[in-house]
C-alpha positions as CSV (number, residue, x, y, z in Angstrom):
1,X,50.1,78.2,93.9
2,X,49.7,79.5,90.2
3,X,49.8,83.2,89.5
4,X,45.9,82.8,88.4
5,X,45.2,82.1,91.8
6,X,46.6,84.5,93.4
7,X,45.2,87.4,90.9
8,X,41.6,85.4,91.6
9,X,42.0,85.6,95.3
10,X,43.2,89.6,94.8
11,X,40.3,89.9,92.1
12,X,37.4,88.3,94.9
13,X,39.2,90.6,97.6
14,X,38.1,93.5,95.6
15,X,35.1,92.3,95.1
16,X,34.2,91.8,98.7
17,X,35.5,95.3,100.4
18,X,33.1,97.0,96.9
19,X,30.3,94.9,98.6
20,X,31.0,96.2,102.0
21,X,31.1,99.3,100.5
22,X,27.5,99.1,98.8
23,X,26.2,97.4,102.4
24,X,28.0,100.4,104.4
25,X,25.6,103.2,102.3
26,X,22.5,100.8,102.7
27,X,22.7,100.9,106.3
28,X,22.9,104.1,107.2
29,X,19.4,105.2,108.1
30,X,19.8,101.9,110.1
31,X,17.6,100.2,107.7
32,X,18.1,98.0,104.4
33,X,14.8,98.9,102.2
34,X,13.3,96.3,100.0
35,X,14.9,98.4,96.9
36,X,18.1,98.4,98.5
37,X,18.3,94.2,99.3
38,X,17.4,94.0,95.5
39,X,20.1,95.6,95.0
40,X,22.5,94.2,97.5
41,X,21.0,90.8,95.9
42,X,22.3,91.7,92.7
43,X,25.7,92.9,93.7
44,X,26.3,90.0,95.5
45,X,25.6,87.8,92.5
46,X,27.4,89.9,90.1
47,X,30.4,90.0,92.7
48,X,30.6,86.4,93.1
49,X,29.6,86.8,97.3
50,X,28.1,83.6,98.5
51,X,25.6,83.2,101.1
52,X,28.3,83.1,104.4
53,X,30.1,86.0,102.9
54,X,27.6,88.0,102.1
55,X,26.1,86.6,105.9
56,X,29.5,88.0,107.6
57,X,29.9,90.6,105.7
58,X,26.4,92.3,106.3
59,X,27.2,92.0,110.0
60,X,30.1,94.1,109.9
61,X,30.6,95.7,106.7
62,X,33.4,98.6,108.6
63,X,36.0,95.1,108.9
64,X,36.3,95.1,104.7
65,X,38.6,97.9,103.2
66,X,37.7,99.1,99.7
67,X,40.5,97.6,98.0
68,X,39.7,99.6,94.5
69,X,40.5,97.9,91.2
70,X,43.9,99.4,89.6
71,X,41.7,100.5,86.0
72,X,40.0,103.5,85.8
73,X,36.7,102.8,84.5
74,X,36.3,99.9,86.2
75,X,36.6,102.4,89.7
76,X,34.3,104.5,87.7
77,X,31.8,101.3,87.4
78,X,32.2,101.4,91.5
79,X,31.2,104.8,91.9
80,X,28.1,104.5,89.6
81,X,26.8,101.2,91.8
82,X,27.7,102.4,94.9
83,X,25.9,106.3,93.4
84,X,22.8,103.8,92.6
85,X,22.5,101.9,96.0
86,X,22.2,105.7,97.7
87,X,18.4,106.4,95.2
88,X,17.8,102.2,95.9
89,X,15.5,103.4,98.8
90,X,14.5,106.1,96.9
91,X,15.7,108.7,99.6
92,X,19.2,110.2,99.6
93,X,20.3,110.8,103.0
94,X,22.8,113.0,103.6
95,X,25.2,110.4,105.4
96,X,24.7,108.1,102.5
97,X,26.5,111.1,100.3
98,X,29.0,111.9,103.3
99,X,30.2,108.0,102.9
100,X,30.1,108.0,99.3
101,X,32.8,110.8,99.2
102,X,35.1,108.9,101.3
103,X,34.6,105.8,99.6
104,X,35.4,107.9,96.3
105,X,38.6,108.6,97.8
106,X,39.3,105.1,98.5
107,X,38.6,104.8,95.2
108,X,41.8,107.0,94.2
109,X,39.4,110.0,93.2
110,X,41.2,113.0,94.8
111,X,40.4,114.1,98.0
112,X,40.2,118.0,96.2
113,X,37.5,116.6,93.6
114,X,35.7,113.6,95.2
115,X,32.9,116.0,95.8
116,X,32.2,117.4,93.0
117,X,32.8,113.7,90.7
118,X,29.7,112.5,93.5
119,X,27.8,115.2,93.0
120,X,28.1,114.8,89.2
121,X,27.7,110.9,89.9
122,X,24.4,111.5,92.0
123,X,23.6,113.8,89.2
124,X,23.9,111.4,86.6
125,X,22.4,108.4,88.3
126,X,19.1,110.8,89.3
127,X,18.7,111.4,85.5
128,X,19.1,107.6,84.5
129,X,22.1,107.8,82.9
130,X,23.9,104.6,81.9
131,X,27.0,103.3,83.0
132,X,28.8,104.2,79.6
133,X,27.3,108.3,79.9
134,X,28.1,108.1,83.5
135,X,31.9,107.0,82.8
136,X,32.3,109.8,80.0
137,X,30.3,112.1,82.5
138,X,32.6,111.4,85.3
139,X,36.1,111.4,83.0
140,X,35.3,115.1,82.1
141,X,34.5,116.2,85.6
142,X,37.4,114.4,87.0
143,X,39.6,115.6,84.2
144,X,39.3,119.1,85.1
């Protein structure tokens, strides 16, 4: 087994606990919303999740840890899909913001700041922000 194989199995790991993730905040209010499957749609294609993944996975999302990618901005583009699945049915629940902080800690944001980088992330994502604004947004408030 090469080394690229093992980084693409590591890589499509990630991949499948940040899907979990998304499908954990969609669930909450016990429904998935037709904004919200667009986006779980999306995620799954850009994640690389086929149809019996995304199947199993939807099931039981709470079986996939998070698994966070070792570079910064690339957690920092986690936190701004999993911040846009929460407005997806265009109501934030207060759950869906209770499990976005822990998943920020998964994420390696501290414990002491995760909520205030999601309430800057909710923040951003509510005014539209792109993902390169949200990733200088969230390096200044995460800085401090």
């Amino acid at each position: 087994m090469s080394i690229s194989d093992l980084y693409s199995r590591g890589k499509h790991k990630q991949e499948i606990g940040h899907f979990a993730s998304i499908i954990k905040i969609a669930k909450t209010d016990g429904i998935i919303s037709e904004g919200e499957q667009l986006l779980l749609d999306r995620a799954a294609k850009k994640l690389n999740i086929n149809e019996e993944e995304y199947s199993v996975i939807l099931k039981s999302p709470e079986k996939f840890p998070v698994n966070p990618p070792v570079s910064y901005d690339e957690r920092i583009e986690r936190l701004y899909l999993l911040t846009k699945m929460i407005f997806a049915d265009e109501d934030v629940a207060k759950e869906e913001v209770g499990i976005l902080r822990k998943i920020a800690v998964a994420l390696h944001f501290s414990a002491d700041n995760a909520e205030k980088v999601c309430d800057e992330a909710i923040h951003l994502v509510l005014n539209d922000n792109d993902l390169d604004d949200f990733t200088a947004a969230i390096k200044n408030v995460n800085a401090e």
